[in-house]
Each structure stands twice: as structure tokens, then as C-alpha cells.
C-alpha positions as CSV (number, residue, x, y, z in Angstrom):
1,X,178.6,184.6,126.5
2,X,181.1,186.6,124.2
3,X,183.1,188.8,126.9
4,X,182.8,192.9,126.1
5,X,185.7,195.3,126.4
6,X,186.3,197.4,129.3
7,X,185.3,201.3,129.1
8,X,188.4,203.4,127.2
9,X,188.6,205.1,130.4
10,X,190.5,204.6,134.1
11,X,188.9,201.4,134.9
12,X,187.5,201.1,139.1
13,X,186.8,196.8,140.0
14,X,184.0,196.8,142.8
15,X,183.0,193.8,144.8
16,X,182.5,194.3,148.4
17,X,180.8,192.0,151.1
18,X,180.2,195.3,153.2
19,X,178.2,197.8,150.8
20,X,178.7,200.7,153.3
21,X,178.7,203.8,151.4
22,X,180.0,202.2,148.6
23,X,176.6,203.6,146.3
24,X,178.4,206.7,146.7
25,X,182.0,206.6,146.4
26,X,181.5,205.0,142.8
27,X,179.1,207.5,141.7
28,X,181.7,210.2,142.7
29,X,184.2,207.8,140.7
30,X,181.9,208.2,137.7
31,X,181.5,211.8,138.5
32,X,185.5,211.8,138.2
33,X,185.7,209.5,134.6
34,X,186.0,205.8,135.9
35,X,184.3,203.1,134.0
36,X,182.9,200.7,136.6
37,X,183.3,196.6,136.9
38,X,181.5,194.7,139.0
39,X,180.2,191.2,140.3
40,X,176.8,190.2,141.1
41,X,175.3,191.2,144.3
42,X,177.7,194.5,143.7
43,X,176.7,195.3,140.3
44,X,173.2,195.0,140.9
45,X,173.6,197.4,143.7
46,X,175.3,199.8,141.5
47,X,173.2,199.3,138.8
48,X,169.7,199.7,140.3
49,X,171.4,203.4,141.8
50,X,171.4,204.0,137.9
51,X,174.9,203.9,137.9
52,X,176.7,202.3,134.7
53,X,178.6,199.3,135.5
54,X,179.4,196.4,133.7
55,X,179.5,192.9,135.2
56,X,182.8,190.8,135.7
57,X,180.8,187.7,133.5
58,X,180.3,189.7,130.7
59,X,183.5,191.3,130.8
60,X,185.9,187.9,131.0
61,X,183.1,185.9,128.7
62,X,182.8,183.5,131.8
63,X,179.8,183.3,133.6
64,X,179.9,182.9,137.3
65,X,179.3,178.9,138.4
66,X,179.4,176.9,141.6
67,X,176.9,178.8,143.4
68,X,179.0,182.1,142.8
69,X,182.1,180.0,144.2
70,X,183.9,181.0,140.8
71,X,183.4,184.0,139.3
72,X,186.5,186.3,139.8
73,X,190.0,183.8,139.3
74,X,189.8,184.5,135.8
75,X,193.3,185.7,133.7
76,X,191.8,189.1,132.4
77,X,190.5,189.6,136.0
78,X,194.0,189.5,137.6
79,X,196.4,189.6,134.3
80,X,194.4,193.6,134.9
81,X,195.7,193.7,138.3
82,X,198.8,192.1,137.7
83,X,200.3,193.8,134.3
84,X,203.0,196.4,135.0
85,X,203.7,199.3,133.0
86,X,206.6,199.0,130.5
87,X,207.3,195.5,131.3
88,X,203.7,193.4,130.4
89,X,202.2,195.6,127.6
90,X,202.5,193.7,124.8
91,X,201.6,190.6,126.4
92,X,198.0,192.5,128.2
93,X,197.4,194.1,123.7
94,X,197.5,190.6,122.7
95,X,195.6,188.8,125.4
96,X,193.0,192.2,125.7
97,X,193.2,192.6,129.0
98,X,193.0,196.2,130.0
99,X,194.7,198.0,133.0
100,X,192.3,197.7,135.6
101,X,193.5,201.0,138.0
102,X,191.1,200.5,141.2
103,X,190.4,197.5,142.6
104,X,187.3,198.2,145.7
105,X,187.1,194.7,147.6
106,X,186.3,193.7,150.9
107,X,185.8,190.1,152.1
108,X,183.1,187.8,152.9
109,X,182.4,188.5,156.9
110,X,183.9,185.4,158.2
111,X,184.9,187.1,161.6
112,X,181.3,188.7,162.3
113,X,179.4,184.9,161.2
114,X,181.5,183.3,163.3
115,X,181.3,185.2,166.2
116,X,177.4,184.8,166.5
117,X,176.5,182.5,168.6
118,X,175.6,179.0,167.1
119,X,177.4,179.5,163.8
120,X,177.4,176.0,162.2
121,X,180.8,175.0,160.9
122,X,179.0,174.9,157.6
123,X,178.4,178.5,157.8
124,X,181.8,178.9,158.8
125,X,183.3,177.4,155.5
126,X,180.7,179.1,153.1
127,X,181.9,182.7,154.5
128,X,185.7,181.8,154.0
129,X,186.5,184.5,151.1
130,X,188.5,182.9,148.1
131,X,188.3,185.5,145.3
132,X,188.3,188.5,147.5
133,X,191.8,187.5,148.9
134,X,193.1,186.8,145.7
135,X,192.3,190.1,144.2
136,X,193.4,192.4,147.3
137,X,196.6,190.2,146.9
138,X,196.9,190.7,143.4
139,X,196.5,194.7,143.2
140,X,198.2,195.2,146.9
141,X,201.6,193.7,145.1
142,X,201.3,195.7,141.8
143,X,200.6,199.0,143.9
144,X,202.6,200.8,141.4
145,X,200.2,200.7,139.0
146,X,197.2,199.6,141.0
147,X,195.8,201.4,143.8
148,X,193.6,198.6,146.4
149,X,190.9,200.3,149.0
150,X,189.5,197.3,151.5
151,X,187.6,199.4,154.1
152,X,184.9,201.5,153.6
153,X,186.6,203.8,156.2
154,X,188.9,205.0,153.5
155,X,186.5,205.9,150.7
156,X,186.9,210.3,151.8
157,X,190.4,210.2,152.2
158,X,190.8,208.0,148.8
159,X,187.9,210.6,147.2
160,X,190.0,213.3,148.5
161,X,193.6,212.4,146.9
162,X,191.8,211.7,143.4
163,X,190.6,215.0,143.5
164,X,193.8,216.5,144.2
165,X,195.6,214.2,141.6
166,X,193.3,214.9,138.9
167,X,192.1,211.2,139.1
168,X,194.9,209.4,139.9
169,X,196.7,208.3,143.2
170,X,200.3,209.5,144.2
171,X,202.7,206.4,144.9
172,X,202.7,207.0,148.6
173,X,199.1,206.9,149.2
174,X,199.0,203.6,146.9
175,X,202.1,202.0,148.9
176,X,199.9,202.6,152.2
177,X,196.6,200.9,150.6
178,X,198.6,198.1,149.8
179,X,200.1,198.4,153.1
180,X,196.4,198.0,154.6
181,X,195.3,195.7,152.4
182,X,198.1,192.9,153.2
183,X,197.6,193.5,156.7
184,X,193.5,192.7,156.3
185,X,194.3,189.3,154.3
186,X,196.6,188.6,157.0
187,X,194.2,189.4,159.8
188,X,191.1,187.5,157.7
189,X,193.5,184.3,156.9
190,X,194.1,184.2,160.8
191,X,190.7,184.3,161.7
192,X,190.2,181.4,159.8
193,X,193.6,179.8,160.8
194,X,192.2,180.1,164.7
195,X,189.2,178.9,163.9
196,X,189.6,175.9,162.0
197,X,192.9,174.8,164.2
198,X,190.4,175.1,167.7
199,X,188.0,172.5,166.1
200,X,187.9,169.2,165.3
201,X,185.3,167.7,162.6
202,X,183.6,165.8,165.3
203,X,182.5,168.9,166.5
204,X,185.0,169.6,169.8
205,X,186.3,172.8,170.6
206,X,189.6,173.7,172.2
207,X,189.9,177.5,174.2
208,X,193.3,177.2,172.8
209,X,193.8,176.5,169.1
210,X,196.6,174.4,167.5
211,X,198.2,177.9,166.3
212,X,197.9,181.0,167.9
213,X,197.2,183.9,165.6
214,X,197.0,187.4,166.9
215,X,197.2,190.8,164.8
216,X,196.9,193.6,167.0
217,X,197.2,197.2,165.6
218,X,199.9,200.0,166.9
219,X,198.6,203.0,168.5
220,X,202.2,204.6,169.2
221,X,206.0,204.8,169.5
222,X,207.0,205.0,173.0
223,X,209.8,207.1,173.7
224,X,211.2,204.2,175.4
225,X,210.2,201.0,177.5
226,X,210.6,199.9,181.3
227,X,213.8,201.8,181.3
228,X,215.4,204.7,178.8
229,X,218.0,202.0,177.1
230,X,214.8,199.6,176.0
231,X,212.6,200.5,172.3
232,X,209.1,200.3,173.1
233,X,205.7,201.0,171.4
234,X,201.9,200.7,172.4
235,X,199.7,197.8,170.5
236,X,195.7,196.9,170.8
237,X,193.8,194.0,169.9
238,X,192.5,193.8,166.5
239,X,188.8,194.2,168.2
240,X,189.8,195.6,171.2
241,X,186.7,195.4,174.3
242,X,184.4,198.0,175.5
243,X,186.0,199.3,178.7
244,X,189.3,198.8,178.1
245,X,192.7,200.9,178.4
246,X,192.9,200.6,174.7
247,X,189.5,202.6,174.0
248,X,190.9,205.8,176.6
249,X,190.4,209.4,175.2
250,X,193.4,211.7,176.9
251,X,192.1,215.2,177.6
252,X,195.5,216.2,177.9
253,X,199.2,215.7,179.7
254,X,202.3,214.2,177.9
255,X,202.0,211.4,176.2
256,X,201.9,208.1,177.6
257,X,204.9,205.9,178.8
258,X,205.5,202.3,178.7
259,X,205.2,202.0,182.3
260,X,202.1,204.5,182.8
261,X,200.3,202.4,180.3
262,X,201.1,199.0,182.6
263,X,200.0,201.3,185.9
264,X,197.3,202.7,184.5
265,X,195.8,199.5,183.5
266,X,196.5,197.9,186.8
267,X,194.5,200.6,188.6
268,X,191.9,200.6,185.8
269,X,191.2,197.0,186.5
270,X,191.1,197.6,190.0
271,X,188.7,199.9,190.1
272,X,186.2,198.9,188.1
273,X,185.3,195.6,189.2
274,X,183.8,197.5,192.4
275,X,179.7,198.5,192.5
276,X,180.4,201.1,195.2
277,X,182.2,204.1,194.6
278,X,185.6,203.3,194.6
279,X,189.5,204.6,193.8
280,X,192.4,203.1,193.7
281,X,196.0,204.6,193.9
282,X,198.7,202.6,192.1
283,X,202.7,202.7,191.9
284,X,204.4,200.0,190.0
285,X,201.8,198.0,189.3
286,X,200.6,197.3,193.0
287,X,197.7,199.1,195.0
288,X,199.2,201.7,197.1
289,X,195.6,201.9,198.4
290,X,192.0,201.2,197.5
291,X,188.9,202.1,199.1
292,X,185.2,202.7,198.9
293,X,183.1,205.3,199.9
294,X,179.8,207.0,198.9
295,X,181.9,209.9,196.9
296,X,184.7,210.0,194.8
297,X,186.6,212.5,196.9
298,X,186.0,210.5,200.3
299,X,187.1,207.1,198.5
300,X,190.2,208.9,197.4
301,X,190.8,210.5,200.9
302,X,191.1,207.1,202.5
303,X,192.7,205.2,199.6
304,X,195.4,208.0,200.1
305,X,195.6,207.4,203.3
306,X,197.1,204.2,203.3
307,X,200.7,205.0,201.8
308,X,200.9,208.6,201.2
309,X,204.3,208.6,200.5
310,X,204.2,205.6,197.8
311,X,201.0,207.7,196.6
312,X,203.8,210.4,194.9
313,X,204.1,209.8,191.1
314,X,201.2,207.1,191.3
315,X,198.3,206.5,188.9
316,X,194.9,207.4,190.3
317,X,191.2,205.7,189.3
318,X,187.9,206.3,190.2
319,X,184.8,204.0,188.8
320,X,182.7,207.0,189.1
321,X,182.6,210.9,187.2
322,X,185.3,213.2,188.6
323,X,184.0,216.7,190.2
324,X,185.9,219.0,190.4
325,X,186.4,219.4,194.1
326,X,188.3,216.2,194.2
327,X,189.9,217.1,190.9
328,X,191.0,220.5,192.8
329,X,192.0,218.2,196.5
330,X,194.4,215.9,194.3
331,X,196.3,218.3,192.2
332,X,196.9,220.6,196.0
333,X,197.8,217.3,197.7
334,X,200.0,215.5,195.4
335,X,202.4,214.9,192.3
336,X,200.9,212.2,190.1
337,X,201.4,210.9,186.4
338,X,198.1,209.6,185.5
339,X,194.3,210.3,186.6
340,X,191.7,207.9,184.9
341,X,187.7,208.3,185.3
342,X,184.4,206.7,183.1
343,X,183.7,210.5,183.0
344,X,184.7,213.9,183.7
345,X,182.7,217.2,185.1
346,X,183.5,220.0,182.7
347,X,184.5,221.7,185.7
348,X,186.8,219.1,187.1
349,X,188.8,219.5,183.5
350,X,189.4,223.0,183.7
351,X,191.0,222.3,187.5
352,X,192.8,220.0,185.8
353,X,194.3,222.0,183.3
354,X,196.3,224.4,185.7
355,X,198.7,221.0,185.4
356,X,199.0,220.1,182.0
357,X,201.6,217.8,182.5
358,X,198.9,215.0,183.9
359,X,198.0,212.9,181.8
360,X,193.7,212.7,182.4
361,X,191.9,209.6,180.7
362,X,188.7,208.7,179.9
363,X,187.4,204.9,179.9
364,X,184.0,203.9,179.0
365,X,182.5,202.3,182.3
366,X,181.7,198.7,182.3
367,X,182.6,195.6,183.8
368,X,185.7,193.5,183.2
369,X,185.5,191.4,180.3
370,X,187.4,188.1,179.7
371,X,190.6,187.6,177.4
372,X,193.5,185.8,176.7
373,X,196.6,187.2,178.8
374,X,200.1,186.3,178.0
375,X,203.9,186.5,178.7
376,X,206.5,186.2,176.1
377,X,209.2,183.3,177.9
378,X,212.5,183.1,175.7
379,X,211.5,181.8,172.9
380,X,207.9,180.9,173.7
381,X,204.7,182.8,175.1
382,X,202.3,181.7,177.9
383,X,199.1,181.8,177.5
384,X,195.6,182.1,179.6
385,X,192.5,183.1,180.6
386,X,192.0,186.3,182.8
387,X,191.6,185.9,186.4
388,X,187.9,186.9,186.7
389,X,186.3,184.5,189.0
390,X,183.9,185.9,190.9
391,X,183.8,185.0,194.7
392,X,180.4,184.1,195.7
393,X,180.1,184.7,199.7
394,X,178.1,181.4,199.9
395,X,180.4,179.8,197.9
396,X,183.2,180.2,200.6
397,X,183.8,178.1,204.0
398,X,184.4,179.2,207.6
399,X,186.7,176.8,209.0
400,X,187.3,178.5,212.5
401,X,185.5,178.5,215.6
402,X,184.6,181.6,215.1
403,X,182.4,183.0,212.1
404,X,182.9,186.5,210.9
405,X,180.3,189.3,211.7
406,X,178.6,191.3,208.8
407,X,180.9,193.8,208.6
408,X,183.8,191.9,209.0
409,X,182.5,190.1,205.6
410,X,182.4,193.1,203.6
411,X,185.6,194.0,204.3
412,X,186.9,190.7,204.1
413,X,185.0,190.1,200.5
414,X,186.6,194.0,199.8
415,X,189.9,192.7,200.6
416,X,189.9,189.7,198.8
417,X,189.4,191.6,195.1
418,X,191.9,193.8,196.0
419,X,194.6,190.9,196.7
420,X,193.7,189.9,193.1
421,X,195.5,193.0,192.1
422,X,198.6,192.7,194.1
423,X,201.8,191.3,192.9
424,X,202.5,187.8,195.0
425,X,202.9,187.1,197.5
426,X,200.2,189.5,198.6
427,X,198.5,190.3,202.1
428,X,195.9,193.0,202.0
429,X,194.7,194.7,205.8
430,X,191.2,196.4,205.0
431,X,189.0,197.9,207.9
432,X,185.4,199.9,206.9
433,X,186.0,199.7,203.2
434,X,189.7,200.8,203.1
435,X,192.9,199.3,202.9
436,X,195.5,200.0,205.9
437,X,198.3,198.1,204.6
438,X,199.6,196.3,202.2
439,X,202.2,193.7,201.4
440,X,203.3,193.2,198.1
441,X,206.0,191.1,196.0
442,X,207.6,188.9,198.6
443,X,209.5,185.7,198.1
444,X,207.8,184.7,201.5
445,X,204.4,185.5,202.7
446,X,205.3,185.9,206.1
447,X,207.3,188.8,205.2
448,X,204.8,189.6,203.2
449,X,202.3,190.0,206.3
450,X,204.9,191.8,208.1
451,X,205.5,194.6,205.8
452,X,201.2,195.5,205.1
453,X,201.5,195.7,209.5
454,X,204.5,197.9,209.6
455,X,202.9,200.1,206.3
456,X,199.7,200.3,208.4
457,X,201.3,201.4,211.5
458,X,204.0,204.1,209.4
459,X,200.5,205.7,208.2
460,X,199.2,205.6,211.6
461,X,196.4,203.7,210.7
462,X,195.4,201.3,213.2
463,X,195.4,197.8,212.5
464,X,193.6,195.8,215.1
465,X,190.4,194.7,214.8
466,X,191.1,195.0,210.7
467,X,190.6,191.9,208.5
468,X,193.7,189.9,206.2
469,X,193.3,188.8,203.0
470,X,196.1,186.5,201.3
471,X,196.0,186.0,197.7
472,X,197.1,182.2,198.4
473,X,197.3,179.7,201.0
474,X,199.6,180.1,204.1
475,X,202.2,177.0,204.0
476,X,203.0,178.0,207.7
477,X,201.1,179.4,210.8
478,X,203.9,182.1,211.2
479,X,201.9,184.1,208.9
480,X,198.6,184.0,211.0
481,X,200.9,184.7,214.2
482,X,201.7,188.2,212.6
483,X,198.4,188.6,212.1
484,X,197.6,187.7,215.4
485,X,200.3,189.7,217.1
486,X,198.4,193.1,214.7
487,X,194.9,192.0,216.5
488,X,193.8,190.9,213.2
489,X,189.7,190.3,213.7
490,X,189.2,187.7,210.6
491,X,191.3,186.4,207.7
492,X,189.8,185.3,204.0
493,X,192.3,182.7,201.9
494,X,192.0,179.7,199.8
495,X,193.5,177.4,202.2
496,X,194.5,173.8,200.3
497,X,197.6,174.0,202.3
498,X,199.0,170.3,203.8
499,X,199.0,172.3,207.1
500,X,195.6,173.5,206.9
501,X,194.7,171.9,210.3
502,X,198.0,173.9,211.5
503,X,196.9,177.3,210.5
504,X,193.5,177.0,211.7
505,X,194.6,176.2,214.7
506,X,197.0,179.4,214.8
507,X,193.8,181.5,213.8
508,X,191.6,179.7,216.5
509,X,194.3,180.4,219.1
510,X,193.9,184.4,218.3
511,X,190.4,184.3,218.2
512,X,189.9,185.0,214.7
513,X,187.4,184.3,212.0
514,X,188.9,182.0,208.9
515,X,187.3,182.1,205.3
516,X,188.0,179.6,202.9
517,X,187.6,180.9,199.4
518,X,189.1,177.6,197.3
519,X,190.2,179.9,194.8
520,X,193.7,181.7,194.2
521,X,195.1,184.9,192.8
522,X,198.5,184.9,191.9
523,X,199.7,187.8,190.1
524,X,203.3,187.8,188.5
């Protein structure tokens, strides 16, 4: 096949995996002068819209073999995209290749195939893009004279800037293409990089591949981290979940801080892991209270309760809509930084807005949803799975004499998911669906149980008869002996300690109810 010369005009390369909209940003290309190029699923696309477009085989003389495997690494494909102004002239007159100016390319969909359940490895390597890369690669580094689009998400602001250059692109607006486009070859080549490093060709899979790859995209400059001295700024995951702090819509305040992102997501993650109504009230990471109750504004009343005076500057949520007479209660009750609902009353806003300065988010309901968590040590990162287990009541063992009562296993159920959000060593006190006190972040859990007793009693709350929940095993009875002293009714923990037989005892000797769960919660 004798290859043809490209159009005398500015000269547009199409070949997308993703034809979204693309039928319409080349004809207003056409509209706007470009001669079109094209490969095969692409150009017959473009050309059964009537639009004129010639085909990349007829235009490099090669016709595309292997199955389509071949078809674009071809010298007057990238010598097009390569060839600088001033410098490669001659060299592109000699060899005809013409200036290609706008090269339209997204990649095979390796991340959606593989993501579908029972994707065979062979599908896997047959959606691994080889051309498609090369060409984003090619243009992206010759953005001076070649401008790259790889999303169909920037086809109006592209359409837009050709307008207003009179078909060409500023250098700015090309940098940033190229910009985008290195940054989708690297995400693509480490979806592939995860993939293939998790699996071996006997057919096992790893939850943690050879090499960890992760690309996640910056929403925002902080003003500064933990504290004013540190640089700070605000990254999501690539495909960030349904439900999470990432996908919040603020309806107003300041903009968010480094540490009223980290306390906003704690209380998020309370909250929502609860059926009933529920709000929590966080400070530092750690539950100042939590409750439920058949209303958001009685749930907040008695999660306030519990540590009014931590309350002040704290991050409230609620896994329900916000009215606006709790709205209106809050704001007259208290300063805080951050209020976070699924949804808001229209109503409940406008109280809101007589103080601007709170920050109000929205997050799309939903339950928690698994992913990796890590923490960067020196110069190495841990890495694991989220701490999701759910605690099934049969699942869990009554070692004591005595058994707990219904009610006492609601709240001791309660109690134990809202240990799973304290920092360790955590004890949690929780009597009708409400926490009374709560000890967080101890080097001993003893202590630990002595500071939730002495929060209760500073709110005035009363302790006896509540239950205990500890986010790990007691290594001594002194901790149940506190509990006992409080009139403690019941206590849910993993147990697995060596004294075990020791701190059963202790809880017999009070006349309390012991839970085994089998399961721990630390939370560093």
C-alpha cells in the first residue's frame, strides 16, 4: 500500500480506546481547518459520522498486522510528533513526514478490565496499551510544538483555547496537556506494574504486590500541616470511594486545615458505620462523645454531654440529614471548626450561615468501604488493610458467671465500635446508647480506665450500672478493679491475655458480665 500525504493543513492524530464525545470534538476540529488521522476502530467511527479522515495505514504505507498489535510505532507516526521547529526541518522535507500538531489518544482500559471480576490474566495482557503510551509520550515531550489531549474531560476547555488562538494552542495550555498526559502514562504503567507484581503465572495472588504503586491526585495547598512551621497539602486516591472524606462538597467556612481534614475523617468514620441515628463529636482525633438516638438533635444532646468542655473547637458528624433546629442548638451552644452530614435541610444551611467561619460538609452516605491504610516510618511505609471487621454478637463468648442482659448487649456491642475509633489504649463507658466517659491514648490501660471514670464523673454523668469496652485485652485485673470500684454492670474485650483466668476472676468477683470478642482494635 503506497502511503498518501497528509492534508496541507494543521494536522489532528485521533485514536482513542474511550470514544466519548470524541464524534464531536473532531468535527468542531474540521469545523476549525484540521485534517484528520486516524486508526481503525477510530477512523471508522469518524468516518461513518461523514467526517473526512484518513487512516494511519494508508498514511505511513504500512498496514496494521498482529491482530492490530502494530499499527502506530511507525517513524512518520512519531518522527510527526517528535520533529521540532527550526532544529528537524530538513530532516522531516526529506523523510516526508509532516508536522503532526494534535495528537487525541487515550489508552486501552486496562484499569476498568481488570477490575471486573474474573478478568483472566489473558485479558489482562491483551488490554496492556503499547502504541497509545508511546504516542502520549512522544507529543507530551515535544509540547512545544505538539499539543497531547488524553481525557475526554478536556475536549471544551481544549475547543475553547483553539477558538481564542485562532486554531492554535498557547505554550501554557500545551505545557499543562503534557503535564496531564505524563501523569496518565504514569498512573496506566502502575496499574499494570501492581498488577502483574501481585501475581504469579501459576495463578496466585498476593493482597500486597512486589511494588507498591500509588498515584493519588492533589486537591489543595494547606496553609500549613500539624503545626504552623510544617508544609502541608491535601491528596486523594486516583479512584477515590463512594463515601469518603475525599468526595465532600463544603457549603461554606474557611478552608480546610491539615488537622480538620484528620478530625473530620475520624468522626466521619465514626459515624457512619452506625444504622441508628447517630453523632459523634471529635477533638484530636479521639471521640469526645458518640451516641444514638432516634433524632439527630437528641444523638447530639447526649454525645455532647459526655465532655462538653473537650466538645469546644471539635468536629461534629451526624449519619443522618441536619434540620435546622439542631443546626440552630449547636451554633448557640458551642464554638466548633467542622460540621459534616450525608445531607443538609435548606433551612439548616441558612442557620448555618449566620457563622461563616464553620466549615459545613457534605458526604454521600454509605457504608465504610475497605482500603489500604499506611504510615510513612523513616525511610519506609507500612502498610494494611482497614480495620473493618464486623463483630457478630454470636460470634463473641461470655466467659463470666454472669451473662449480660439485652440491653446491656447493645450497649456493650455500641461501645465496642466506638473503641475502634479511639486512640490506644482505649476504654469506652456507654450506658442507653451514649458514651459517659472516655479514656484515650495511655501508655497503660489501667490509667486508661481511670481517666473515662473520672471524665464521667467531671460531666456528672453517672457511671454505675454502665458497660466497659477495651479496645484490647487487660494484661492485669487492676483494670477490671476500676471498673469495679465505678459499679461497672458488663465489660466487652478480646481477652487472649496469659492472665485471662485472672481477670475473669476480678470481673466475677464484682458481679459483672464478661464478653469475649477475639478480635482487637488498636488505633495508633
Amino acid at each position: 500500500m503506497n502511503k498518501t500525504s497528509a492534508p496541507g493543513k494543521a494536522l489532528a492524530l485521533i485514536s482513542v480506546s474511550d470514544k466519548t464525545g470524541i464524534i464531536e470534538f473532531a468535527g468542531k476540529l474540521v469545523e476549525m481547518g484540521f485534517g484528520l488521522m486516524s486508526t481503525g476502530g477510530t477512523a471508522k467511527a469518524l468516518a461513518d459520522a461523514g467526517l473526512p479522515v484518513t487512516e494511519v495505514s494508508d498514511y505511513t504505507g504500512s498496514p496494521e498486522i498482529m491482530g492490530g498489535r502494530v499499527k502506530t510505532l511507525h517513524p512518520r507516526i512519531h518522527g510527526g510528533l517528535l520533529g521540532r521547529d527550526g532544529v528537524d526541518d530538513t530532516v522531516m522535507a526529506q523523510q516526508d513526514i509532516p508536522r503532526i500538531n494534535l495528537a487525541v489518544i487515550n489508552l486501552y482500559p486496562f484499569e476498568s478490565v481488570t477490575s471486573k471480576p474474573g478478568c483472566s490474566f489473558e485479558d489482562a495482557i491483551e488490554n496492556i496499551d503499547i502504541g497509545g503510551p508511546a504516542m502520549v509520550r512522544s507529543a507530551a515531550k515535544n509540547f512545544e510544538a505538539v499539543a497531547v489531549v488524553t481525557s475526554p474531560e478536556q475536549y471544551a476547555g481544549v475547543l475553547e483555547k483553539l477558538r481564542a488562538g485562532n486554531g492554535t494552542l498557547d505554550r501554557k495550555t500545551r505545557f499543562e496537556l503534557s503535564v496531564a498526559a505524563f501523569n496518565r502514562v504514569a498512573q496506566y504503567d502502575d496499574a499494570i506494574s501492581s498488577y502483574l507484581s501481585s501475581r504469579t503465572l501459576d495463578g496466585e495472588t498476593s493482597a500486597f504486590s512486589d511494588q507498591l504503586n500509588t498515584c493519588f491526585i492533589k486537591m489543595a495547598d494547606l496553609r500549613y500541616g500539624e503545626n504552623p512551621h510544617q508544609q502541608a497539602a491535601w491528596y486523594r486516591d486516583l479512584y477515590p470511594s463512594g463515601g469518603s472524606l475525599a468526595s465532600a462538597k463544603q457549603y461554606q467556612g474557611k478552608e480546610l486545615s491539615f488537622n480538620n481534614i484528620a478530625d473530620a475523617d475520624a468522626a466521619w468514620e465514626c459515624v457512619r458505620q452506625f444504622d441508628d441515628t447517630a453523632c459523634a463529636i471529635i477533638k484530636h482525633a479521639n471521640p469526645c462523645g458518640v451516641a444514638i438516638a432516634d433524632s439527630p438533635g437528641a444523638a447530639y444532646d447526649l454525645a455532647f454531654a459526655t465532655d462538653a468542655t473537650s466538645a469546644f473547637g471539635g468536629i461534629i458528624a451526624f449519619n443522618r440529614q441536619l434540620d435546622p433546629a439542631t443546626a440552630a442548638t449547636i451554633i448557640d451552644r458551642q464554638f466548633l471548626e467542622v460540621l459534616i452530614a450525608p445531607a443538609f435541610d435548606e433551612e439548616a444551611l441558612a442557620v448555618l450561615a449566620a457563622k461563616k467561619n464553620i466549615r459545613v460538609l457534605q458526604i454521600p452516605g454509605g457504608k465504610p468501604t475497605p482500603q489500604r491504610e499506611s504510615k510513612r516510618v523513616g525511610s519506609g511505609l507500612l502498610v494494611q488493610t482497614s480495620d473493618l471487621n464486623p463483630l457478630d454478637r454470636d460470634a463473641c463468648r461470655v466467659v463470666t458467671k454472669r451473662e449480660p442482659d439485652e440491653q446491656q448487649w447493645l450497649d456493650l456491642l455500641f461501645a465496642w465500635k466506638v473503641a475502634r475509633m479511639v486512640k490506644s489504649n482505649a476504654i469506652v463507658y456507654v450506658d442507653g446508647g451514649r458514651t459517659v466517659g472516655i479514656g484515650a491514648g495511655q501508655m497503660s490501660r489501667v490509667d486508661s480506665a481511670r481517666i473515662g471514670r473520672w471524665k464521667a464523673e467531671d460531666a456528672g454523668l453517672p457511671i454505675k450500672g454502665s458497660v466497659m469496652a477495651s479496645d484490647a485485652f487487660f494484661p492485669f485485673r487492676d483494670g477490671i478493679d476500676t471498673a469495679g470500684e465505678a459499679g461497672i454492670s458488663a465489660v466487652i474485650q478480646p481477652g487472649g491475655s496469659m492472665r485471662d483466668e485472672e481477670v475473669i476472676a476480678a470481673a466475677d468477683e464484682h458481679g459483672m458480665a464478661m464478653v469475649f470478642t477475639g478480635i482487637r482494635h488498636f488505633r495508633h
